[in-house]
N, C-alpha and C positions, 0 to 999 in steps of 0.2 A: 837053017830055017826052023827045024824041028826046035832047036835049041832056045831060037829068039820067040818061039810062040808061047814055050814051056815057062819063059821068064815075061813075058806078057799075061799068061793068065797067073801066073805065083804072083805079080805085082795086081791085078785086079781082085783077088782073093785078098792078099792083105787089105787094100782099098777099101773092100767089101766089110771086112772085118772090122778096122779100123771105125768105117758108119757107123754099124750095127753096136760097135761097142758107144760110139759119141753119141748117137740118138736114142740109146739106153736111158739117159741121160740131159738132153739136151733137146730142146722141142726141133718139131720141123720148123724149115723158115718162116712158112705161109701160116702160119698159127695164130690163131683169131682166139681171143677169151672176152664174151659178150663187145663182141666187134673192135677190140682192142688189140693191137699187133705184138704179138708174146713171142715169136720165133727167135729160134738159136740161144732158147734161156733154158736156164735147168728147171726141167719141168717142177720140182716141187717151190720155185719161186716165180711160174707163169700165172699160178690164180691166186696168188697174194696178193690183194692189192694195200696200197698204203695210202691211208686217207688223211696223213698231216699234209698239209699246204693244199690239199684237196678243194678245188672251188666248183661248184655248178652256177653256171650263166644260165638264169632263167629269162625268156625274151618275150614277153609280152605286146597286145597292141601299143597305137599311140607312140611306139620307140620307148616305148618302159624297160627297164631292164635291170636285173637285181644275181646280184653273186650271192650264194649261200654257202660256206663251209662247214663242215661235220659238227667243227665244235660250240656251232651255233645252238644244235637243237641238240646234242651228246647225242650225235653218232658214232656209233661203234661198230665192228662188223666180224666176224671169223667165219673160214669154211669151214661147210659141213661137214661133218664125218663120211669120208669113205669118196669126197670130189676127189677127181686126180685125173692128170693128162693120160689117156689111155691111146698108145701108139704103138705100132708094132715096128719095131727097130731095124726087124727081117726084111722089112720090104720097102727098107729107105731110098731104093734107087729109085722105087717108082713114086710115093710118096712125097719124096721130096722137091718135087714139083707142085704137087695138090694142093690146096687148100685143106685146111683142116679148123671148123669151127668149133666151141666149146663154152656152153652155158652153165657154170658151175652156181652151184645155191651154196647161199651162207646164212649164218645164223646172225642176228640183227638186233640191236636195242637203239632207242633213241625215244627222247622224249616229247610228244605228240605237241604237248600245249605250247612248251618251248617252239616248235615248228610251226603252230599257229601264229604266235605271238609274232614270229622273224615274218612271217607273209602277211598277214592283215593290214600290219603295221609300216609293209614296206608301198611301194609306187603302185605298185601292182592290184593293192585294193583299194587306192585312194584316190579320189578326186574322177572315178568310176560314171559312165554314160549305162545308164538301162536302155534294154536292148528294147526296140520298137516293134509292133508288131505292124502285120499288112492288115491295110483297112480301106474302105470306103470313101473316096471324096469326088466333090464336085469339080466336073470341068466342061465346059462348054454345052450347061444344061442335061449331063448326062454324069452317074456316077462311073468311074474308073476305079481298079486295085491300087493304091501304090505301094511298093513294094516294101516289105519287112526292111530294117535296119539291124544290122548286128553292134551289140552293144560291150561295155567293157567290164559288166558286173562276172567277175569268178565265182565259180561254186566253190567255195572254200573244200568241201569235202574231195570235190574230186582232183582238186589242186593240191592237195597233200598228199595225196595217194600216186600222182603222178609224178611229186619231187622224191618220194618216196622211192617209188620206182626207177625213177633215175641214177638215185645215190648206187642201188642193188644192183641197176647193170651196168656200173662204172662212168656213167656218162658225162660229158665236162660241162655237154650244152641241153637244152632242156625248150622248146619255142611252144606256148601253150597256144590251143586252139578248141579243141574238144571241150576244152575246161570253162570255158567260157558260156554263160548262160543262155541261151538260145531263142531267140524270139516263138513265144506260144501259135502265133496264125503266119503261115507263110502263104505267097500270092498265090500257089497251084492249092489252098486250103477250098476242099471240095463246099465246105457249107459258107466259104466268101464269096466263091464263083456263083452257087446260087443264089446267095444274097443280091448280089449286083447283079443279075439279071433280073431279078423280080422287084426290087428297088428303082430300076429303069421303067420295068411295065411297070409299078406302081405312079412313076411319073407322068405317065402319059394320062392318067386317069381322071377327069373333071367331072364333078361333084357340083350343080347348080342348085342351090334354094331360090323359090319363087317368090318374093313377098309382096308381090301384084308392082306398084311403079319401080321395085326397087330388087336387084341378085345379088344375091350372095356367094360368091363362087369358091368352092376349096378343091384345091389341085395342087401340085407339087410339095415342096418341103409339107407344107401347112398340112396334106396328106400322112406324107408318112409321119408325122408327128404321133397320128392316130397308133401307129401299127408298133408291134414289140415283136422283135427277132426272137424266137425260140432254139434256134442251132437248124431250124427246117424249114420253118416257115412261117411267113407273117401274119400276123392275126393281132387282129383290131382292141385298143384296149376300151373297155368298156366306160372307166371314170373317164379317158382322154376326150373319150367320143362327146359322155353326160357334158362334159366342160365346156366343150366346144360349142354344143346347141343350148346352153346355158346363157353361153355369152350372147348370140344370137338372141335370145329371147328375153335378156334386157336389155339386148338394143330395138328390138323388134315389136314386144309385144305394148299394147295401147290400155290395155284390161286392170282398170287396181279399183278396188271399192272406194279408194278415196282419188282418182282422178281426176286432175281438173281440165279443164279445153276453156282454150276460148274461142268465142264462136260468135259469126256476124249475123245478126238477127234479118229478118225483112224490113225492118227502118232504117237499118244499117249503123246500128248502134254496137258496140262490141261487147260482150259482157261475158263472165265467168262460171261456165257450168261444172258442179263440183257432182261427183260420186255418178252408180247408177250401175246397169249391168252390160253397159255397150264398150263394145272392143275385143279386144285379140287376145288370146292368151294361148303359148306353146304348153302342148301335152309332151314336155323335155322328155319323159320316159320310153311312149313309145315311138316318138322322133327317134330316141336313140338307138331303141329295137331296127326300126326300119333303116337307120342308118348302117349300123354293124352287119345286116344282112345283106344290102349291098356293098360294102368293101369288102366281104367274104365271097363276094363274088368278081372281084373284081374289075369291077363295071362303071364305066362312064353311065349319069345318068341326072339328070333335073326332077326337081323332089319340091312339093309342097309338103311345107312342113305338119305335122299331126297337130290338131287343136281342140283344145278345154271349152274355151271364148271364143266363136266366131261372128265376126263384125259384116258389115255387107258392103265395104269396101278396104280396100289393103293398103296401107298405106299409114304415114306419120299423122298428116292428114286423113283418118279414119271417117269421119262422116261423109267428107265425098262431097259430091253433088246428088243423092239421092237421101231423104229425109225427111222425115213430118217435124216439125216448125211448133211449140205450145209457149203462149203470153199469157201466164197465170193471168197480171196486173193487168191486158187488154183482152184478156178470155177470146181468146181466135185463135186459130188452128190453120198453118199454112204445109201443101205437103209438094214437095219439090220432088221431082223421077229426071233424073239425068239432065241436071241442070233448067227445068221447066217447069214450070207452077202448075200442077197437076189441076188443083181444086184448094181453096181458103171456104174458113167457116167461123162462124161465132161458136162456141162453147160454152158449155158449165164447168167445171174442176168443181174437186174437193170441197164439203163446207167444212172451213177453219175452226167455226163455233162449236164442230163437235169432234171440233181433233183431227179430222179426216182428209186433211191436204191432200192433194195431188203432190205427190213426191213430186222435185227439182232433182234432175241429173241426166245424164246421157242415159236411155234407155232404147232397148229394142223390141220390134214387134217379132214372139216368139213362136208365135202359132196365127194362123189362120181361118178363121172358123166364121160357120155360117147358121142362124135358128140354134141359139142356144139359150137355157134359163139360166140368170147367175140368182147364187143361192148365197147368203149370209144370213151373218145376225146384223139386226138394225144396230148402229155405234150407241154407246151408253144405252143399252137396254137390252131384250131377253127377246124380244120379238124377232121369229127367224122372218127371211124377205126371202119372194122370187119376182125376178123382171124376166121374163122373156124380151128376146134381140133377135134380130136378123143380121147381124155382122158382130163379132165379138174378134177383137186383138188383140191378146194380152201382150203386156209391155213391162212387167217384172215379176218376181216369184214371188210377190204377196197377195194377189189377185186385183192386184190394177190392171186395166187396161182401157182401150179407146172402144166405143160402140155406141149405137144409135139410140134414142129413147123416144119412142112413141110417146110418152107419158108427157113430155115436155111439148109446153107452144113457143114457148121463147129461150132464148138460148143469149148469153153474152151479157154485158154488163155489171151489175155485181147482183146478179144472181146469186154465185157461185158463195157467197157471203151468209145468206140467210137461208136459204133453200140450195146449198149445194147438192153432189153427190159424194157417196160413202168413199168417194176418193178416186174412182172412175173418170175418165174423162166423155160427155155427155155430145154427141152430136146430131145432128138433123138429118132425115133418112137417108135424101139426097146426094148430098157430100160424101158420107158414110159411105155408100153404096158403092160410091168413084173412088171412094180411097179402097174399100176392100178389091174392088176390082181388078186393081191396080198394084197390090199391095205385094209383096214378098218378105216371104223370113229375113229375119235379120234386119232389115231396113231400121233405120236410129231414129230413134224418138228424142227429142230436144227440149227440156221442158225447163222452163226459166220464170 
């Protein structure tokens, strides 16, 4: 027994020996070089590698795929000074089970542009989808995210860098992912998520203009047309807003010094009144003030709009049914309140002989006044004049207007020819009285 153990351990000692001298020598089995199977080689031929017939299979989306070898771009490679399998030969019994990995660095040329040229050129950058970003859209009267798309344009840089990298740690296969351009807004993008919530309140928001028979209503899209995303929050643009009550106010407004209407007389003749100072005209500026301060607020709300021109009824049809009625040619004066013949009058107007017409045009009564003097110079001459009145209603910004004259017995026929007034229109206390009684700003004067 003594004898068979004695030659039992002589033959494990050789055994022993024998390793220690072969794995001097010779890698372990399990021998990994940048994840390449190197065991049972002599180690100073496990980190050589040889790059003739060398290919890398780059795999791209879409099933693109492109093999690249060294002598593509003049690659070349040697280890560096001082790599080498470092193993301990001593302790192969336990060892040589293990694993043993080993990332050796080599020194490296190759020609950059060459490497562009083989990739740009190849599947891989051609015929390329840009990646989509996550955005905003309509669906069932409500905005949603839909989500980013990934797309197939490469970053050349970082795709060289990664073929690069591949040649240096041996690799055969290469599947790019990283390298791929990456959509700028993805759906968890915190300032989309805000977006599309305040995009939503923005949609619920209704915006009424009042322009008496007729609204104008701006709500949804038409809304946020107004508003520009800052990466925070929405705020109103100021020209979108001008444009919008822009358009409004020539569809809207009735006001131009040369307007024409045509208008049914009390004979019911129709005829055409040109110029004058009656009708409607938007104040677009600080319409647009007051607009921009309620979409900064948020807020559903009906808004008469700001005005320059205001008429005394709203509408395309401006004169209304409320209006004083003037027949140069029959010198009469009819004044209509809410569709009803309030009071009719003969008149004087303007004498023509001394230039002094009674303006023709849509005009309105602008003020209301009661015991006033009117003061002028007499026409063609140097003599100043005062009439004292007990009803004065001026009816344009040159100092015409309608009121009473004591000074007068007869009124109507062609007075108004040889003994006119300085361009006033001339009535009888009575009538006068009932119209001023009656009267309000704005009401349209019609004179034909």
């Amino acid at each position: 027994m003594k004898k068979i153990l004695t030659k039992i351990g002589f033959s494990l000692l050789i055994i022993y020996v024998i390793g220690a001298l072969i794995f001097s020598v010779i890698t372990y089995p399990n021998t990994f070089v940048h994840g390449q199977r190197k065991g049972l080689m002599l180690k100073s031929d496990a980190l050589i590698r040889e790059n003739d017939g060398r290919v890398l299979t780059i795999i791209g989306r879409d099933k693109k795929e492109v093999k690249i070898s060294p002598d593509m771009f003049s690659y070349k490679e040697s280890l560096k000074e001082g790599e080498k399998i470092n193993q301990n030969q001593f302790l192969w019994p336990i060892y040589f089970f293990t694993n043993h990995n080993y990332t050796p660095e080599y020194n490296y040329t190759y020609k950059e542009q060459e490497l562009i040229d083989v990739l740009t050129k190849s599947s891989l950058f051609t015929d390329a989808k840009e990646p989509q970003d996550a955005k905003l859209v309509e669906k069932d009267n409500k905005y949603v995210i839909e989500e980013e798309k990934e797309g197939t344009v490469l970053d050349q840089k970082k795709t060289v860098e990664s073929v690069k990298k591949a040649y240096l740690e041996g690799k055969d296969q290469l599947v790019l992912d990283e390298e791929y351009i990456k959509p700028k807004i993805t759906k968890d993008d915190p300032n989309l998520l805000k977006k599309k919530d305040d995009v939503n309140k923005l949609l619920t928001l209704k915006i009424t203009y009042d322009f008496g028979e007729t609204k104008e209503e701006l709500s949804g899209d038409k809304i946020l047309d107004l508003y520009k995303f800052d990466g925070d929050n929405f705020t109103p643009i100021h020209s979108q807003v001008y444009e919008y009550l822009r358009q409004l106010a020539i569809k809207y407004d009735t006001y131009s010094p040369k307007q024409e209407r045509n208008f049914k007389t009390s004979s019911g003749e129709d005829v055409k009144v040109v110029g004058g100072i009656y009708g409607w005209q938007m104040d677009v500026e600080e319409s647009t003030n007051e607009l921009i301060d309620t979409l900064n607020k948020f807020e559903s709300k009906e808004l008469v709009p700001k005005y320059l021109m205001e008429g005394y009824t709203r509408g395309l049809n401006d004169i209304g049914d409320t209006y004083i009625e003037i027949s140069i040619d029959r010198q009469h004066l009819w004044f209509y309140k809410h569709g009803k013949l309030i009071t009719e009058t003969d008149v004087v107007t303007g004498n023509p002989s001394l230039g002094v017409s009674t303006p023709k045009g849509t005009w309105k009564v602008w003020s209301v006044e009661k015991d006033r003097s009117l003061v002028g110079i007499v026409p063609q001459g140097t003599a100043d004049y005062s009439s004292p009145v007990d009803f004065w209603m001026p009816i344009n910004w040159e100092g015409v207007g309608i009121h009473n004259s004591r000074w007068r017995k007869e009124f109507g026929g062609n007075i108004y020819q040889s003994n006119g007034s300085y361009g006033c229109v001339n009535l009888p206390y009575d009538p006068c009285k009932t119209i001023y009684e009656n009267m309000e700003v704005n009401i349209p004067v019609v004179i034909y």
